[in-house]
C-alpha positions in Angstrom: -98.5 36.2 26.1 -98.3 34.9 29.3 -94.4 35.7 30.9 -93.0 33.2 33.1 -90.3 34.2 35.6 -86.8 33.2 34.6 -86.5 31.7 38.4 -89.6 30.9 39.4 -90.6 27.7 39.9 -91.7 25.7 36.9 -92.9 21.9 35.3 -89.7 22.1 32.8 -91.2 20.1 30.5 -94.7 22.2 30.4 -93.6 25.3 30.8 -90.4 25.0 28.2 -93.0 23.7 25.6 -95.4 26.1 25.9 -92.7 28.8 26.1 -91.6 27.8 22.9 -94.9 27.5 20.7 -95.7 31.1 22.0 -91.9 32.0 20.1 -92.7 30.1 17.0 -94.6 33.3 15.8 -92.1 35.5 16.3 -89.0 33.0 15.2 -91.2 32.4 12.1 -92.6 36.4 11.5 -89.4 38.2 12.9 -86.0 36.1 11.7 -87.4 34.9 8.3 -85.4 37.1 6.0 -85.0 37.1 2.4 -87.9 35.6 -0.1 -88.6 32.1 0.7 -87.4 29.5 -2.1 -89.2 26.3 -3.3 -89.5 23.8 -0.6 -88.8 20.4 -1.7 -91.6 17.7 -1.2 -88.8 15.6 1.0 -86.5 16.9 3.5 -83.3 14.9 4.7 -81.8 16.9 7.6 -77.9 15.9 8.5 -77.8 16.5 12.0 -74.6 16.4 14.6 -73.6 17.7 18.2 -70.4 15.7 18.3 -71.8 14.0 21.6 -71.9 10.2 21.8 -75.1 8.4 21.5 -74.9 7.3 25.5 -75.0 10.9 26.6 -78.1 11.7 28.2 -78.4 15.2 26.3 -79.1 13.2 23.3 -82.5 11.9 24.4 -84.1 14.8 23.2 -82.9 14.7 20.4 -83.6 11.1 19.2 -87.3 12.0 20.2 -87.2 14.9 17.8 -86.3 12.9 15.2 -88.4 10.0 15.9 -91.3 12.6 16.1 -90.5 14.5 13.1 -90.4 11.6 10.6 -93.5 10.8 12.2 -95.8 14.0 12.4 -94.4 15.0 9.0 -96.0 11.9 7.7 -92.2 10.8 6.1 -91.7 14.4 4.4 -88.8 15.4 6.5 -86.6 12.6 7.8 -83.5 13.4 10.3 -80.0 11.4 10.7 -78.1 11.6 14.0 -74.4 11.2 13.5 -73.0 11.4 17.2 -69.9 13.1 16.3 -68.7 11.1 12.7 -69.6 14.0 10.8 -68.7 16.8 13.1 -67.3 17.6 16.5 -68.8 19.3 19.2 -66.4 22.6 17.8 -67.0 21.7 14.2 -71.0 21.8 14.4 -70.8 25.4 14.5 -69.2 25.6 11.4 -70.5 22.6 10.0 -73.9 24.9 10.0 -72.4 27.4 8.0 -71.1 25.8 5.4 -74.0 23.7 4.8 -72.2 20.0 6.1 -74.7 19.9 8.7 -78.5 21.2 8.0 -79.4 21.2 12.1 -76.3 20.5 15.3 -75.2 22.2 18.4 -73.6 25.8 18.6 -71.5 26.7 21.7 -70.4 30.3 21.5 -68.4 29.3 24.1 -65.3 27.6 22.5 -65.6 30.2 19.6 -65.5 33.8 20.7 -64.1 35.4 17.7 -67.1 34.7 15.9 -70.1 34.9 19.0 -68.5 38.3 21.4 -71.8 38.9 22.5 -73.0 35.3 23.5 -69.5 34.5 24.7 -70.1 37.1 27.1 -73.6 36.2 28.5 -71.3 32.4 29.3 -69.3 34.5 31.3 -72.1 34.6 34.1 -73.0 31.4 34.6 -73.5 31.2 38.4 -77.1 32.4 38.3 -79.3 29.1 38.5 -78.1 25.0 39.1 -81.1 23.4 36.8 -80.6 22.6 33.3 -84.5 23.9 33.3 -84.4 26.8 34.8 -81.9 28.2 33.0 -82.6 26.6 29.6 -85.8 28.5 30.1 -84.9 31.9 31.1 -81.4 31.5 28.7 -84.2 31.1 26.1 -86.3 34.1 26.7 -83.3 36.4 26.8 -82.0 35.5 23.4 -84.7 35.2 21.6 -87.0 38.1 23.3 -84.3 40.4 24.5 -81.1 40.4 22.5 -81.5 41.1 18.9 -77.4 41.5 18.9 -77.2 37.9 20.0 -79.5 36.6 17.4 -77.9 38.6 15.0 -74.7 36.8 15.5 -76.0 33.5 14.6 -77.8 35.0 11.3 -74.4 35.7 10.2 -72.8 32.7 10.6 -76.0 31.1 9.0 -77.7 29.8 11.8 -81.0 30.2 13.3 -81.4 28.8 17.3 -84.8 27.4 17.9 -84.0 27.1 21.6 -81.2 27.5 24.2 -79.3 24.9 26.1 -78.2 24.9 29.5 -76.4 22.4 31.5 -77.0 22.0 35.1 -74.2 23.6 37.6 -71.2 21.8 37.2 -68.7 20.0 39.9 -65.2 19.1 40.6 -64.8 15.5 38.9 -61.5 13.7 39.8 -60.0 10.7 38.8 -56.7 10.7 41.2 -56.1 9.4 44.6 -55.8 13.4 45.4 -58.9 14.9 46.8 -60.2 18.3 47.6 -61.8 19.6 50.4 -60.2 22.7 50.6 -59.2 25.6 48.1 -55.7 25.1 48.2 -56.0 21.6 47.4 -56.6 22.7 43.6 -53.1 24.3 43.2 -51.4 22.3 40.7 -54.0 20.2 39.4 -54.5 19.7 35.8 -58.3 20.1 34.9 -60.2 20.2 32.2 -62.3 23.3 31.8 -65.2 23.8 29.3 -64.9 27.8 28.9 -63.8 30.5 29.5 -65.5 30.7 33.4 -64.6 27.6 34.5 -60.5 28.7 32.9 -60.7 31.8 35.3 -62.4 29.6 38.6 -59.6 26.6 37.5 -56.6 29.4 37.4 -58.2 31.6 40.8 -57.0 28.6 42.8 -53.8 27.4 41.4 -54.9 24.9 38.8 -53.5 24.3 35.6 -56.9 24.2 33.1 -56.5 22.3 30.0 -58.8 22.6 27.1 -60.0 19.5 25.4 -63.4 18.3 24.0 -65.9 16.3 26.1 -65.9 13.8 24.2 -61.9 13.3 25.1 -62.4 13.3 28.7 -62.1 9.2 28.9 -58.7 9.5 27.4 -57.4 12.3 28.9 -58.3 10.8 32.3 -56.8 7.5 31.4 -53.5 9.1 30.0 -53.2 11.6 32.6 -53.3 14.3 30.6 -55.7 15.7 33.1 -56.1 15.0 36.8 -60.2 15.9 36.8 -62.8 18.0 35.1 -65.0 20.8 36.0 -67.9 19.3 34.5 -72.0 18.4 34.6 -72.6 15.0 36.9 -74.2 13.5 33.8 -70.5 13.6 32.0 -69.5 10.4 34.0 -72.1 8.2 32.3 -72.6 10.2 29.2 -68.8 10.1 28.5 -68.2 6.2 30.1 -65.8 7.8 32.7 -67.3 5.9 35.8 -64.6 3.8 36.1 -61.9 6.5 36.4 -64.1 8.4 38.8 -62.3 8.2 42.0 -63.8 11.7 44.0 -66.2 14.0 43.2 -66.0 17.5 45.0 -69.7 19.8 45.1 -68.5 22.6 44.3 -71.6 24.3 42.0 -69.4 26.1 40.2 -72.3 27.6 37.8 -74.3 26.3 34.5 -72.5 25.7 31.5 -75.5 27.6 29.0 -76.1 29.6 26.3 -75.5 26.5 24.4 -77.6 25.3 21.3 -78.4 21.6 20.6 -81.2 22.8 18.0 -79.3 25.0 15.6 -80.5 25.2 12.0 -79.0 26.4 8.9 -80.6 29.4 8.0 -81.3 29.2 4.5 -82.4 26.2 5.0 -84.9 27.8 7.1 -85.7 30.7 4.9 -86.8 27.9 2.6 -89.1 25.7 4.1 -93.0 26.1 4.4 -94.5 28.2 7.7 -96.2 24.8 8.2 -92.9 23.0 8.5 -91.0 25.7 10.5 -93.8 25.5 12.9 -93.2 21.4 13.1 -89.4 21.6 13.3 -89.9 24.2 16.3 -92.6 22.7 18.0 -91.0 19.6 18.1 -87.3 21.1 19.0 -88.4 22.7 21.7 -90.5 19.7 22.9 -87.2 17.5 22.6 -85.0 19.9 24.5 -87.4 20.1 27.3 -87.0 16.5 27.6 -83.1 16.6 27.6 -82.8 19.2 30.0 -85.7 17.3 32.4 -83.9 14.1 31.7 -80.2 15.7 32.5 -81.6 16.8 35.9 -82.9 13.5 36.6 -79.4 11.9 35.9 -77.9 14.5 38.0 -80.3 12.9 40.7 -79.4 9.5 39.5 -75.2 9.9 39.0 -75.2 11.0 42.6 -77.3 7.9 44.2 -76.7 5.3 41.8 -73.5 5.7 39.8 -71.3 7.0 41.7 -71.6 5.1 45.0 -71.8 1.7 43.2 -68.3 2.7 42.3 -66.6 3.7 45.1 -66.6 7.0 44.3 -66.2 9.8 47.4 -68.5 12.6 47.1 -67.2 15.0 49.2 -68.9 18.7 50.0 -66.2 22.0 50.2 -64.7 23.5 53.0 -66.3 26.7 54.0 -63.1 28.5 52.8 -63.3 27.1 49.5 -66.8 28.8 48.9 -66.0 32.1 50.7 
């Protein structure tokens, strides 16, 4: 099998998609375990990340459901519920229990249950694309880190490809800017792990722990002053309006993430044939989120944010150092 270079430059959509028919083999030879039971002749998947249909994350996944309808010839059929069956938290758990057949896992907001993939968030200042790292995030836990996998398999889940989110910035929605390290100290901010809690607290911010999804309202309340989030948040999450600065900071990628989770009995019980669908498509769709998130990155920063107002401002030397 050809190897591609976590970091080297890469067509994210190419290279993620052939990356990822290469693993079907092994997902479908190596994590297959148990006897396989009768497969059903039609397959209704529940799926749910607790993201909001606007989000640009979700573009992948509406074409993996389009597609899978379609190249399954109606067999297996998939419903989106953009967070009315489960949360972003929930998912996880939603897996396991069998209320969702395919969502999102974060390891991040549940470390009791994923220590080892917790830990692999904890270094998240390694790459800024959602490609790149999607890509090489991918090829560690599924190639190199049985432990990791074996985590999921306990907690019934099976991930058919990683997630990453491009590096994430300081997102205010004050009249209180920051240029300079110092200017955090007492600034209430939403952080979205365990990272961005320790780079929130290192310069005096208070970090406050809410869902993405309750960013609008937390902003509007003034619960929180800002977020350390992805660019792509302020459209995905209708914040634009409370935008008022937006500090570069690359803090690091928010990955190790999974938007194509699957329960894994489920799994154990479908045909080779349609594992090799599911995946093939799955990894086909997440190529075009993470391509697509980049993009709005690109798009957030020229478009978005200057048709509001919004200051983008780079750091202070000091505030890097």
């Amino acid at each position: 099998m050809e190897t591609q270079k976590p970091f080297a430059p890469l067509n994210p959509l190419g290279d993620l998609t052939k990356h990822g028919i290469a693993l079907a083999g092994l997902v479908i030879a190596g994590l297959v375990l148990g006897s396989e039971m009768a497969e059903a002749s039609e397959l209704e998947l529940r799926y749910d990340n607790g993201i909001s249909a606007s989000h640009v994350v979700n573009s992948g996944i509406n074409q993996f459901i389009d597609e899978l309808e379609e190249k399954s010839d109606g067999e297996i059929s998939a419903t989106h519920y953009y967070g009315a069956l489960q949360s972003v938290v929930e998912a996880s758990a939603g897996l396991r229990e069998g209320i969702l057949d395919m969502g999102s896992i974060f390891p991040q907001y549940l470390p009791a249950e994923f220590p080892i993939n917790n830990f692999i968030t904890e270094v998240p200042g390694v790459a800024k694309t959602s490609a790149i790292m999607t890509g090489a995030n991918t090829e560690f836990v599924l190639l190199h880190c049985e432990s990791c996998l074996a985590e999921f398999v306990e907690q019934n889940q099976l991930p058919l490809i990683m997630f990453a989110n491009p590096t994430y910035q300081l997102i205010l929605g004050g009249d209180d800017e920051v240029h300079v390290s110092g200017d955090v100290a007492g600034m209430k901010l939403r952080s979205g792990g365990n990272y961005f809690r320790a780079w929130i607290e290192h310069f005096g911010g208070i970090a406050v722990s809410i869902p993405g999804a309750e960013i609008f309202e937390g902003l509007n309340s003034g619960i929180i002053d800002g977020t350390v989030g992805v660019l792509p948040d302020v459209t995905g999450f209708g914040i634009e309006e409370l935008v008022k600065s937006v500090t570069m900071v690359d803090v690091g990628t928010f990955h190790n993430g999974v938007f194509f989770g699957i329960r894994h009995d489920l799994w154990k019980s479908m045909s080779e044939e349609r594992r090799a669908l599911v995946l093939d498509l799955a990894v086909k769709g997440q190529a075009l989120s993470s391509v697509n998130t980049d993009k709005e990155v690109k798009r957030v920063i020229e478009e978005v944010l200057p048709r509001s107002n919004v200051t983008i401002n780079e750091p202070d030397q000091d505030f890097l150092d």
